[in-house]
C-alpha positions in Angstrom: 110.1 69.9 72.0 112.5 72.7 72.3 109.8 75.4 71.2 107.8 74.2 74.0 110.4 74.1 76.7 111.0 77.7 75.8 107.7 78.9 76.8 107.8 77.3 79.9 108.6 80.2 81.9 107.8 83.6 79.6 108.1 86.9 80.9 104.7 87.7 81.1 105.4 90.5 83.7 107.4 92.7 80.9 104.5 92.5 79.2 102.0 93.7 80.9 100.7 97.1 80.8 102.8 100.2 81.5 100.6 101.3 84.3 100.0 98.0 86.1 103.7 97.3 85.9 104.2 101.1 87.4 101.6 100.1 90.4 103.4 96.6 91.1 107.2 98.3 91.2 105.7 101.4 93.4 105.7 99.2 96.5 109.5 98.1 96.3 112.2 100.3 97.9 112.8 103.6 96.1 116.4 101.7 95.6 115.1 99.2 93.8 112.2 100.8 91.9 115.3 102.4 90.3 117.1 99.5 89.8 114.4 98.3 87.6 115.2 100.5 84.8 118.0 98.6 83.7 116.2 95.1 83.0 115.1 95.8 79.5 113.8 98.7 77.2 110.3 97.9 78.6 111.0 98.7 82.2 113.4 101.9 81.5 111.0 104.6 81.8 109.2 102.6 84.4 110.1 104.6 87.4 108.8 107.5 85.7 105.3 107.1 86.8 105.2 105.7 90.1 102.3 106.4 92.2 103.9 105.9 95.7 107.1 107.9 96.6 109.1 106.9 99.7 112.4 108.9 100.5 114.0 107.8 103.6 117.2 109.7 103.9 118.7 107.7 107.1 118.1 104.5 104.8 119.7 106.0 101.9 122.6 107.1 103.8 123.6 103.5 105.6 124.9 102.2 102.3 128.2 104.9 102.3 125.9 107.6 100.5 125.9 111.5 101.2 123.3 113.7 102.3 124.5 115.5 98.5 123.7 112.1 96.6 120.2 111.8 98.8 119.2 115.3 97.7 120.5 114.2 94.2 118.4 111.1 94.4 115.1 112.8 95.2 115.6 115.1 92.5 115.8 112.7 89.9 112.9 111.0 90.6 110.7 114.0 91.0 112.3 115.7 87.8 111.8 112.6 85.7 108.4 112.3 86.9 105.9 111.9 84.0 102.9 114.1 85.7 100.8 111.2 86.8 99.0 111.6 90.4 101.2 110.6 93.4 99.4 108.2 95.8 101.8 108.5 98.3 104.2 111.0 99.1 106.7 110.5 101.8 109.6 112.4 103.0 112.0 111.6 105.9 115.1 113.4 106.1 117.6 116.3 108.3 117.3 119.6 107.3 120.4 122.0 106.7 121.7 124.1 104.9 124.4 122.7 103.0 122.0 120.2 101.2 119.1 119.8 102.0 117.2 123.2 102.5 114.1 124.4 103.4 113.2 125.4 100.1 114.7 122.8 98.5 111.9 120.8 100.8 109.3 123.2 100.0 110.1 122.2 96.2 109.5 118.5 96.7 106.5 118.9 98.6 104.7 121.0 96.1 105.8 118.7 93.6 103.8 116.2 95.4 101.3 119.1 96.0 100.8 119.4 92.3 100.0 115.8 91.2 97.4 115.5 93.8 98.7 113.5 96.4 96.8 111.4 98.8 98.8 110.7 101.2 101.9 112.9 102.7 104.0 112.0 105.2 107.3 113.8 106.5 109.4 113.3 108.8 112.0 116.7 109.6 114.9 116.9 111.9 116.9 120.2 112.6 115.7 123.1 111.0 112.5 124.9 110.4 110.3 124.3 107.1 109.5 128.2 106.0 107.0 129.0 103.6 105.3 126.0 102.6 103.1 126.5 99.9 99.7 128.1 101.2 97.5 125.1 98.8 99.7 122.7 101.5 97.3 123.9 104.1 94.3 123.7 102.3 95.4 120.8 99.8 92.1 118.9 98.5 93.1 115.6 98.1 95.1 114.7 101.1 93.5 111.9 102.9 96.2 110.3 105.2 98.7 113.1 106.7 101.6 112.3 109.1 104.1 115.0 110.5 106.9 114.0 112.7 109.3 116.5 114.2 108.4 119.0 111.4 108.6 123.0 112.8 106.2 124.4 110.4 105.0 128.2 110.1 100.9 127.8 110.4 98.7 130.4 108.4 95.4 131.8 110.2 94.0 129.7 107.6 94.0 125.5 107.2 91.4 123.6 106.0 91.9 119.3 104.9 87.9 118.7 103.6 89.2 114.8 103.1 91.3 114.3 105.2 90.3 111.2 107.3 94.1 109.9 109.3 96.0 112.3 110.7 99.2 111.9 113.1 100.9 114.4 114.6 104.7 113.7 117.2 107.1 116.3 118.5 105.5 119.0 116.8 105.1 122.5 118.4 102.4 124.7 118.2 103.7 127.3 120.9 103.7 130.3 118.9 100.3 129.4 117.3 97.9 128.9 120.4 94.8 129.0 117.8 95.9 126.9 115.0 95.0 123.8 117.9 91.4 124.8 118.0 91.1 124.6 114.5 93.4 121.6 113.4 91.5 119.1 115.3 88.2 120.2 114.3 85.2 119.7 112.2 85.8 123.0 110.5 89.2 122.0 109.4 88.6 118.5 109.1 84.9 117.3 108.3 85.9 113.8 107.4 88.3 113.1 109.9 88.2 109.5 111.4 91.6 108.9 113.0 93.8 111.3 115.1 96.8 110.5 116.8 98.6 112.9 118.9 102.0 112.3 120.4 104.7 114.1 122.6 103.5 117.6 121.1 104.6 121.0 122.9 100.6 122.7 122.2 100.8 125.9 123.6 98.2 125.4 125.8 97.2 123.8 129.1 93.2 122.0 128.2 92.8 120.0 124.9 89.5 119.7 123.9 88.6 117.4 121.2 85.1 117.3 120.3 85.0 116.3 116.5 81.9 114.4 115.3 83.7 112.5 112.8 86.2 111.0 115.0 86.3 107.0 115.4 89.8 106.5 116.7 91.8 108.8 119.2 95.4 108.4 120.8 96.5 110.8 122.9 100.3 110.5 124.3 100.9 113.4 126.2 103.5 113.6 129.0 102.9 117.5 129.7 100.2 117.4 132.2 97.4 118.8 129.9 93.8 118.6 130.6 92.3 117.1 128.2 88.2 117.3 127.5 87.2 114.8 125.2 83.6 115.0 123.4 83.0 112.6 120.1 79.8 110.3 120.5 81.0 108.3 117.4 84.0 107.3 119.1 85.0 103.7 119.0 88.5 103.1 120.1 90.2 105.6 122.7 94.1 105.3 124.0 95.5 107.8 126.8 99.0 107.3 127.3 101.0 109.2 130.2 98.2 111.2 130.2 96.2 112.7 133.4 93.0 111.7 133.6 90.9 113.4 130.9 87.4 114.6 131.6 85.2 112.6 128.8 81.9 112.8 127.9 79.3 110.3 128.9 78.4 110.2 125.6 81.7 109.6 124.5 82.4 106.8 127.4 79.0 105.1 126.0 80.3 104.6 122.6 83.3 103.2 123.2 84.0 100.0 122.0 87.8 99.8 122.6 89.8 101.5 125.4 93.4 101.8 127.1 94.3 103.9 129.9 97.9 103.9 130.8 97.5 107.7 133.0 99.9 109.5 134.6 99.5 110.9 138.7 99.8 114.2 139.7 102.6 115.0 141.9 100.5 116.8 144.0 99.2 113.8 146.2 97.0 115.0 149.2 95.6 118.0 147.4 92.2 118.8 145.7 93.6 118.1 142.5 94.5 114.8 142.9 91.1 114.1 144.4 89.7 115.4 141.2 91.6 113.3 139.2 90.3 110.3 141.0 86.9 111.5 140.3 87.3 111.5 136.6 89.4 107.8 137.0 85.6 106.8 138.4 83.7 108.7 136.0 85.5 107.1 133.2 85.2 103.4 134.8 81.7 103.8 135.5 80.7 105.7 132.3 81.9 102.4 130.2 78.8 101.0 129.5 79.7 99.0 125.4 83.3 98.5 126.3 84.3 95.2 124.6 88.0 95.5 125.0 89.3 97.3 128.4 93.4 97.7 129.1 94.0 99.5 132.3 97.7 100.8 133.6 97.3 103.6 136.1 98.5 104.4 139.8 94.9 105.6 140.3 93.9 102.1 140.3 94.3 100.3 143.6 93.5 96.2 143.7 
């Protein structure tokens, strides 16, 4: 009777197979990933091999840690790494130079460079990345890439031939008018299937997105761009604070999903804003398969 009361409730988990119990532990906190090591012998090396890497320094910090003991932590990890391909990469922190560097940075990413990440994201506050590594910009097996806040020095040359999500806020491309043309496009970006682009300074006064690929577009501007918009696989489009963008009939005709929340010219009374009302029309009329339609403008009158 005792025998069988023992085996009532039997660790199966330490049991199971290095790799599966690597995949289950990848999507707890980076914390507590950690924390794992310490259960048995089976689980000390765990760690080592985790596909998904999520550093959140502001996180870190909360519970009476330094931005020293947050670099410390990130280096641990990635040192103790056991080569196995990252699945997720994803790096939020505030640059200095005390700590946390831009080549210390630059390390960590090509770290997540070298075991063939998938999916990148980083999130940079205060200070300018410098010399990421040029296979960043050209990297073959990122397929989801986000980039908040990060001032990055952009080669003549980027190329993402898998990329398929890519989100873009408070970035600023001022110094590199031409890198816009090509980021967005089919050149750089054959697979591409989402874009979002938010609060951006781009250097330049139109936008023009006309990527084959594309299904899903958000565009938060806030910087009066004109914006010319020409994807006839496009199925959900969102223009926030935006001014009214010229699209595509094409475009207008394969939308499925839309949301307009546009912003007015303050030049009421002039040929401009009469324009804008034109393409307010255009874009009403033109929606021919809209299923789902959310309007917030003060070009619309009731």
């Amino acid at each position: 009777m005792k025998k069988c009361c023992s085996n009532q409730n039997p660790d199966r988990i330490s049991y199971l197979p290095d790799p599966v119990r690597s995949h289950i532990v990848s999507f707890l906190p980076m914390r507590d990933a950690i924390r794992t090591s310490i259960l048995s012998k089976q689980w000390r090396h765990i760690y080592y091999s985790l596909s998904r890497l999520e550093f959140d320094q502001y996180d870190f910090t909360k519970i009476k840690h330094k931005a020293a003991d947050f670099r410390d932590f990130v280096d641990r990890i990635v040192i103790c790494h056991d080569g196995s391909d990252i699945q997720k990469f994803s790096l939020k922190t505030r640059l200095d130079d005390e700590f946390i560097s831009s080549s210390r940075v630059r390390t960590w990413v090509s770290f997540a460079l070298q075991h063939n990440v998938q999916e990148l994201e980083m999130w940079m506050y205060y200070g300018k990345i410098t010399n990421l590594p040029f296979r960043f910009f050209t990297c073959m097996t990122l397929r989801v890439l986000s980039l908040v806040s990060v001032e990055i020095e952009w080669p003549t040359t980027v190329r993402f031939p898998v990329l398929k999500y890519l989100y873009v806020e408070d970035l600023s491309f001022d110094q590199y008018e031409n890198t816009i043309d090509k980021l967005f496009s089919s050149c750089t970006c054959p697979m591409l299937e989402d874009l979002v682009l938010r609060q951006c300074d781009l250097g330049v006064s139109t936008l023009s997105i006309c990527n084959p690929s594309l299904k899903y577009l958000q565009i938060f501007d806030g910087n009066q761009l004109n914006i010319n918009i020409s994807v006839s696989t496009l199925h959900k489009l969102e223009c926030i604070w935006c001014l009214p963008p010229n699209i595509s009939s094409e475009t207008l005709s394969s939308l499925s999903d839309a949301y307009f929340e546009l912003s007015d010219s303050d030049l009421r009374g002039t040929a401009v804003v009469a324009s804008q009302f034109n393409s307010v029309s255009k874009i009403l009329l033109g929606l021919h398969n809209v299923k789902t339609l959310e309007l917030d403008s003060t070009f619309i009158e009731v």
